[in-house]
N, C-alpha and C positions, 0 to 999 in steps of 0.2 A: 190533621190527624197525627202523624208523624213527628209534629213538637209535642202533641199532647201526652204520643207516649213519652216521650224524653221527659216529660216535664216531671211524669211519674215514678220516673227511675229515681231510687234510693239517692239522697244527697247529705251530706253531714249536717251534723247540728253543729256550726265553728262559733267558738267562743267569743258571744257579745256583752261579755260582763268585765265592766273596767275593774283592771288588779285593784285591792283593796291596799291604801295606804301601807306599807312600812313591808311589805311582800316581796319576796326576789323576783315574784314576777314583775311588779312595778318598775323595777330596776332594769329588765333584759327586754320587756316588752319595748316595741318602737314606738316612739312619736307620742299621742295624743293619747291617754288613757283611756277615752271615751269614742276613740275612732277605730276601725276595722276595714280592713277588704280581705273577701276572701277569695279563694279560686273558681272560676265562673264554672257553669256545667260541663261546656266543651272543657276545659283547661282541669276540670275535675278527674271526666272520664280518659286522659289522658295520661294522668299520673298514675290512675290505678292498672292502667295498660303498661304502662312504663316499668311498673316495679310488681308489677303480678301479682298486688292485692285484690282484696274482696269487700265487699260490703263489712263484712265481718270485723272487717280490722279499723274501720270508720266508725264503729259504734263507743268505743273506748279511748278518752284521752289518755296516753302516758301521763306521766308524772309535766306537773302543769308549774312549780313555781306559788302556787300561793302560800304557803307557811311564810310564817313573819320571819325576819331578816336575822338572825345570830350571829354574831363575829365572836369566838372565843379568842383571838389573835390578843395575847398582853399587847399593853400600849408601852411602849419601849421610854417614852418622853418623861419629865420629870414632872409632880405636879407645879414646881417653881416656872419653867419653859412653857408650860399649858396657859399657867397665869400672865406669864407676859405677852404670849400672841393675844387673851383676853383684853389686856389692857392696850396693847394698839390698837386692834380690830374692834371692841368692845365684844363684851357678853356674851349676847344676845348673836352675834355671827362667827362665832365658836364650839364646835360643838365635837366631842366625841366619844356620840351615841354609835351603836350597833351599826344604824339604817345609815347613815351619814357617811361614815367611815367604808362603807360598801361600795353606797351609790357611786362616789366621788372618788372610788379608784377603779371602776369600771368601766370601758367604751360599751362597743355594739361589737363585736368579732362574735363567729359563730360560736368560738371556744368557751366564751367568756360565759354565752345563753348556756350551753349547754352544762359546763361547772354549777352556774344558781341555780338550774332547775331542778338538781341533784342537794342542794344546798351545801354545794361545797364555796367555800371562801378561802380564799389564796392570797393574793397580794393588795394589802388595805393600808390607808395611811392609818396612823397614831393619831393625826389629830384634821380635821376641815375646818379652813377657815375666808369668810368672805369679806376681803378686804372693801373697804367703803370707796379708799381713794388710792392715787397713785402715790404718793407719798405713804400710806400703809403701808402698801406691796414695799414699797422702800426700805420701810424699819423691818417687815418684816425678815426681808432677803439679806438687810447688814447684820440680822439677831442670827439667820437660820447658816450665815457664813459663819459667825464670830463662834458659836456653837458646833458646825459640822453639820447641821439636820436638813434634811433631802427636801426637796423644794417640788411637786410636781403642781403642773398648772392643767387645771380644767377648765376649757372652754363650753362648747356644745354638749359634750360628751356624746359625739357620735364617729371616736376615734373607731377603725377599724384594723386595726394593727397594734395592740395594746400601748397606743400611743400614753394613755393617763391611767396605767397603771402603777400603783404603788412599790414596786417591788421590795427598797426600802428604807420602808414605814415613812416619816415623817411626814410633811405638811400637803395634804390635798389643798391647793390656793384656785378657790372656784370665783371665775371673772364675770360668768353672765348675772350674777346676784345686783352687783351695783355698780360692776366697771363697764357701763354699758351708754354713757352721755355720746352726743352728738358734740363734737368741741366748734367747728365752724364748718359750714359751708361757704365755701371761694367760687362765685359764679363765672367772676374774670378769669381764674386759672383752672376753671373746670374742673374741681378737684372738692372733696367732702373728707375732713376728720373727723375720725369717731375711737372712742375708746374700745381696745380691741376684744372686750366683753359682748357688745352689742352683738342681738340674735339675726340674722337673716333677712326674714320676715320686719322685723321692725328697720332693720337699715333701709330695705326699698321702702318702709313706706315711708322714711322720713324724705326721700329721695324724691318717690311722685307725687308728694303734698308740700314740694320746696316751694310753691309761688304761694301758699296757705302758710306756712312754715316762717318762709326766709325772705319774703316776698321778692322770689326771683322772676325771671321773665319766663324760664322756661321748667318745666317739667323734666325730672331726670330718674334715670335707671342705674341700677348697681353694673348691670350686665352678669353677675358671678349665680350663676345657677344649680348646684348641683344638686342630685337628688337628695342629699341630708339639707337644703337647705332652711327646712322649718326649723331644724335642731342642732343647727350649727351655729360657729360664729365667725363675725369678721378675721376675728385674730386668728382663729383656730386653719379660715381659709389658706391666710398666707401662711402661717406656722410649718401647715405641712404639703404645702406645694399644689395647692388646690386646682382643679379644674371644674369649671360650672358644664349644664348640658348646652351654654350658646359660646363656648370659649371659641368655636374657631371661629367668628367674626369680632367677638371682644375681647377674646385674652382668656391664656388662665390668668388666675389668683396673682400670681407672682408680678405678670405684665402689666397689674394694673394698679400695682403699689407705686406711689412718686416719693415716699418716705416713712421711716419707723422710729417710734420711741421705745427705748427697752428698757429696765432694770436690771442688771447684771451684776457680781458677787464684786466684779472692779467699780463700779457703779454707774448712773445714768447714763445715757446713750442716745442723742437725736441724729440720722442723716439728715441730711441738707434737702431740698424738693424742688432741685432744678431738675428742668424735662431733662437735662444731657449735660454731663462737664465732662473734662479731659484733665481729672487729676489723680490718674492713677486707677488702680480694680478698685471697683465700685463696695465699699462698707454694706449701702443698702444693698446691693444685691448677694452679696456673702452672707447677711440675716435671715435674707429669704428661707425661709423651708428648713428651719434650724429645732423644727418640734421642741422648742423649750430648754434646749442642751445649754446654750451660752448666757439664757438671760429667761426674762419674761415681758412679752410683747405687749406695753401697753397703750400706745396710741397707733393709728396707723393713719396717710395721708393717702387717701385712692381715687382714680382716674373716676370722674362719673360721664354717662352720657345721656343724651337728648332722648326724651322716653315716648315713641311715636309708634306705637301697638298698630296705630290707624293705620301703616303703610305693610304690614305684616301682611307677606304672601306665603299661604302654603302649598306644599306637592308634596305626591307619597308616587315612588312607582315601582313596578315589582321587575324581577332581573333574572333572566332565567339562569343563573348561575352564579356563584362567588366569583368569579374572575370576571365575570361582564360587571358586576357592582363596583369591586375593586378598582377596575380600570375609569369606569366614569368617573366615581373620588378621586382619584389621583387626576386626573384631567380638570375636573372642577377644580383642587388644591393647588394646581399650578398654571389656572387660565389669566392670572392676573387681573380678571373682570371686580375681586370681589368677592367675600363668600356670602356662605348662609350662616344665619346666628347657628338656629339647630339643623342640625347634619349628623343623620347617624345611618350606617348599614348592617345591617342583618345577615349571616349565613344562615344557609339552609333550615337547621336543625332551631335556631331559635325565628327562624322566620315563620316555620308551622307554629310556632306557640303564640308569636306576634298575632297571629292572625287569628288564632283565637282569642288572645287577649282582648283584642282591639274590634273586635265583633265581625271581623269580615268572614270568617269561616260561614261555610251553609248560603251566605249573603247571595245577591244578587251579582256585586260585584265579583264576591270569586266563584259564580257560574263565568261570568266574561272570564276571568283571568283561565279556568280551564279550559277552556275553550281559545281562548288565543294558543296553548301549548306549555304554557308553565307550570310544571311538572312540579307536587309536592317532594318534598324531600332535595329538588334541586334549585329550586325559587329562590329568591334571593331578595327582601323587603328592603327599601330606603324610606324615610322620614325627614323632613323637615323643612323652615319654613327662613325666609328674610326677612332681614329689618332693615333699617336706617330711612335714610332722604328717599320719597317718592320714588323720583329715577331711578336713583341707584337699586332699589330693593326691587324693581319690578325688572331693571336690566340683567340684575342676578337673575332671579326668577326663571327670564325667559333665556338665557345661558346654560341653566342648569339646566330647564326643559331639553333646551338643545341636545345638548352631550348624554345628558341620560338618553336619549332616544336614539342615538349614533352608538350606543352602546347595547341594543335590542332592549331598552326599556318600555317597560308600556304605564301609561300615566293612570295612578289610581284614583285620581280624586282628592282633595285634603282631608275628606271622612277618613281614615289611618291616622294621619297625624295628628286631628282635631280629638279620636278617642285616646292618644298615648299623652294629649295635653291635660287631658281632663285625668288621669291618675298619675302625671309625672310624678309627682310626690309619694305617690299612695305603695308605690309597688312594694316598697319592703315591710309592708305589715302584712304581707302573704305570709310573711317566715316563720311567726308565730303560729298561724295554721297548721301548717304545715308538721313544724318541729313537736306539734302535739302527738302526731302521729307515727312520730318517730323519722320523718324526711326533711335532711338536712338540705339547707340551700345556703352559699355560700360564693362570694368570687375572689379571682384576681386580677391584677389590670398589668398593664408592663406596654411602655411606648417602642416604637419599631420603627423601619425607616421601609419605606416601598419597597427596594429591592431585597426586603426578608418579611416580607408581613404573610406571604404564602408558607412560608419554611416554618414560621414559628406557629402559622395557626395550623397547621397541620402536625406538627411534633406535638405540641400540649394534646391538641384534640386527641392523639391516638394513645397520649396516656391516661388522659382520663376516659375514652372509651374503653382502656383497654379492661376497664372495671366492669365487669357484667351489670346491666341493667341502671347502666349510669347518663343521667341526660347533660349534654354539653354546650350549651347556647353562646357566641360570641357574637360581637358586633364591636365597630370602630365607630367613635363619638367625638375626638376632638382631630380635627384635620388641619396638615402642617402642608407647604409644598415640599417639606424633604421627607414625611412618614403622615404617622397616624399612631391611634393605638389600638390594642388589641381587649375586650374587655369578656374572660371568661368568667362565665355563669354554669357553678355545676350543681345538679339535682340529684341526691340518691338515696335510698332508706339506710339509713345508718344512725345510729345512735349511741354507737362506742367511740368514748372522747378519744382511744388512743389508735382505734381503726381511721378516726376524722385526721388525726396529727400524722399521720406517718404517711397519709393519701394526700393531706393539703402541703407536708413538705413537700411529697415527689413533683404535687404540678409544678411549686417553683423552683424544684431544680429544672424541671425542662425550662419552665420560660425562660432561664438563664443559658441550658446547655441549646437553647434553639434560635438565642441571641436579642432576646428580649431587654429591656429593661427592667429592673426589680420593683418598680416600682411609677407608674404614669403620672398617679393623682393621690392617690392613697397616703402617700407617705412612706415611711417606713417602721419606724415606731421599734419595738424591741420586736415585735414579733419574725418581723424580716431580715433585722443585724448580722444571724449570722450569715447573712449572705454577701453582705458589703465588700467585705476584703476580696473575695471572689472575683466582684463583679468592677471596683471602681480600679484595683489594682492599689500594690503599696503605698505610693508615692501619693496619690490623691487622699488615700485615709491619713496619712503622716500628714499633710496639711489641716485637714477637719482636726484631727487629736491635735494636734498646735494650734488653735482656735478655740478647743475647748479648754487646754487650759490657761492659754491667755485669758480668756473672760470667764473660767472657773477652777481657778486653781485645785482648791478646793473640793470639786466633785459633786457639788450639791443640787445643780442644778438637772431636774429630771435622769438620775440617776438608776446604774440599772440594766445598760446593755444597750439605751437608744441610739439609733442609728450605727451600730459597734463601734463608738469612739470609746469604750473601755476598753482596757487590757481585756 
């Protein structure tokens, strides 16, 4: 009787109509045109609790983004320079139209949604063009040196830090069109190249179909996970220093590079793909996470592994408080047993949303969990599961059980884990929901070491709470034995672009003034730059600015304010 009335209770109409071709919303919505999740009924009557809305205010979308796309921005480039990127690239992957010119200097930042829905347009290139081969990308970077013209590189376009903004003008160079081959798989050296176009999704499968494929003996996985990974790309991974959601049993992005080809304005560029030399600081690992400043990433050599889903154990268990979760992670990150692929914890405040997310709220299981003592509001959710060799993933397994439970954990069940598997991907098409209604959702990430992961989540948290009616969710997702990171999730009705900018500066002055990192996984992009000198100190940015202009004198490359290696 009591769901029946819930079921009656007012709930939104959320928009299941795919944007219509050549629309700014096409452009800011996430992912799949034709896919939706929206906020479940629990996770509904929360938000309107949260921010002291009514029915009233659910009946009316804001301004949604559908008007067709206008760029009145002159195109600065000559028609002669237009013709010549035609004539390498051909015709036919040259284009600048209105929609093109938009799309392809756009990531996913909250900023960016919020500018098109308003149909404002800011920083576009002059011209998109999709090179066919690597040799293109070539002429085109010795034409766009010999000329001066700004060179940015789109991969996935699921930059979150206005990584493949135009600022400017000149050439948006989009890699997922056709720089997307598989060059060789190496079974002997355990290692797969692929052109650093190639999407995600198609890299695993060319991975789990290698004995279809390549006729290898065995079955392999990428390991790189992150939540963008339907709309991301290989290159785009390492570019900006990626982390997947199984990186602390397989690496981030970076750990799992063995070598890179680049183009750069001094010209081509291969490191070597031994597992280890001793000749000197490593080339390949100074390109790492260089967002397109030195060059343009176009092949990469990456670690692959043995792909055995079949040995996969999961657990979820709940913690009656952030310092008891805390201390089990650190204990699991430095037991030396082994980790877990996925490994994540929860505070408090995004653990009651976890558990509505993930259907246990009302549940059966959290009648048990009340009743053991674990108090909403001071709860504390873990997730995740092992892989590898038989043994190994079930000795992890029952190590973790251990210490979780020496830490007053009590074991959930893998139903938690099992429903956050089933929407890993899905969660940020909430955003467009949401943003209809005028409630921004938005995060930042920043790596920390144990002995300040309390300091810093407690300084942010109380700047962002210190916003009336503002929700704050955190949880730590890639585990180190010397830290972890911190990953804030903040929810609040706002819909002034310059109330969003002057709130999303202050969290990252705290993560910096509470000792954070600028930056975990994300990158840094222009968005974050002016913080660099801040943060890395002079003498480390005088190396990077001596590196950019070694491999671009010139300036051309992703131009702009990235990573603050300009004046």
């Amino acid at each position: 009787m009591f769901e029946n009335i819930r079921n009656r209770e007012f709930y939104p109409q959320w928009n299941e109509k795919p944007p219509a071709n050549g629309t700014y919303r096409s452009i800011f919505k996430w992912g799949a045109s034709d896919k939706f999740k929206h906020p479940n009924r629990r996770l509904f009557r929360m938000i309107k609790q949260s921010f002291s809305m009514t029915d009233a205010d659910f009946q009316k979308r804001l301004k949604e983004g559908n008007e067709p796309v206008k760029c009145d921005i002159p195109i600065k480039l000559s028609s002669d320079q237009i013709s010549t990127f035609k004539n390498i690239a051909g015709e036919v992957n040259v284009s600048t139209d209105d929609y093109q010119r938009v799309k392809y200097s756009n990531g996913k930042t909250m900023e960016e949604a919020m500018l098109l829905r308003n149909q404002l347009v800011g920083n576009v290139a002059d011209v998109v063009v999709h090179p066919r081969s690597i040799e293109e990308i070539g002429a085109i970077v010795i034409y766009c040196n010999e000329q001066k013209i700004p060179i940015y590189v789109y991969g996935g376009g699921s930059s979150v830090n206005f990584g493949v903004q135009c600022t400017k003008g000149g050439v948006s160079l989009v890699m997922q069109t056709h720089i997307n081959n598989v060059v060789e798989l190496n079974e002997t050296n355990q290692t797969i190249t692929v052109e650093a176009g190639i999407m995600g999704p198609d890299y695993e499968k060319v991975l789990n179909e290698a004995p279809l494929r390549f006729n290898s003996q065995y079955s392999y996985t990428c390991g790189h996970f992150p939540q963008s990974f339907e709309y991301s790309s290989v290159g785009g991974w390492v570019s900006t220093w990626g982390s997947g959601q199984q990186s602390s049993y397989y690496g981030d992005a970076c750990d799992l590079v063995v070598s890179q080809e680049y183009v750069t304005p001094k010209g081509r560029l291969r490191t070597l793909d031994y597992p280890a030399t001793a000749t000197g600081p490593k080339l390949n690992d100074i390109m790492k996470g260089a967002e397109g400043a030195f060059g343009v990433l176009v092949r990469v050599t990456m670690k692959i592994f043995r792909h055995m889903p079949q040995n996969r154990r999961r657990f979820a268990f709940i913690f009656p408080d952030w310092i008891s979760a805390v201390n089990a992670a650190r204990e699991i990150s430095q037991g030396q047993f082994g980790m877990p692929s996925v490994f994540r914890i929860s505070d408090a405040e995004e653990s009651d949303v976890a558990l509505k997310l993930y259907g246990v709220e009302g549940s059966i299981l959290d009648h048990a969990i009340k009743l053991r003592g674990f108090k909403p509001n001071k709860r504390c959710l873990c997730i995740g599961h092992t892989e590898g060799e038989s043994n190994f993933s079930a000795n992890v397994n029952k190590k973790v059980d251990a210490i979780c439970k020496q830490n007053r954990g009590m074991f959930l069940t893998a139903i938690p884990v099992k429903n956050w598997e089933h929407g890993r991907f899905n969660d940020p098409y909430l955003r467009e929901d949401l943003n209809d209604y005028g409630i921004m959702i938005d995060t930042l990430e920043s790596g920390v070491t144990w002995d300040n992961i309390h300091n810093l989540h407690q300084g942010v948290r109380a700047f962002i709470k210190k916003r009336s009616k503002t929700i704050c969710m955190t949880h730590a997702s890639h585990f180190y034995p010397q830290g972890t990171n911190l990953y804030f999730i903040f929810i609040a009705k706002m819909s002034d672009i310059n109330e969003y900018r002057a709130f999303q500066r202050g969290v990252i002055d705290n993560i910096v003034k509470f000792g954070g990192s600028l930056s975990h996984h994300h990158g840094v992009g222009k968005m974050i730059a002016p913080w660099m000198e801040r943060h890395l100190g002079t003498q480390q940015m005088d190396v990077l600015r001596a590196l950019k202009q070694h491999f671009d004198p010139n300036g051309i490359m992703n131009p702009g304010g990235t990573m603050g290696l300009e004046p």
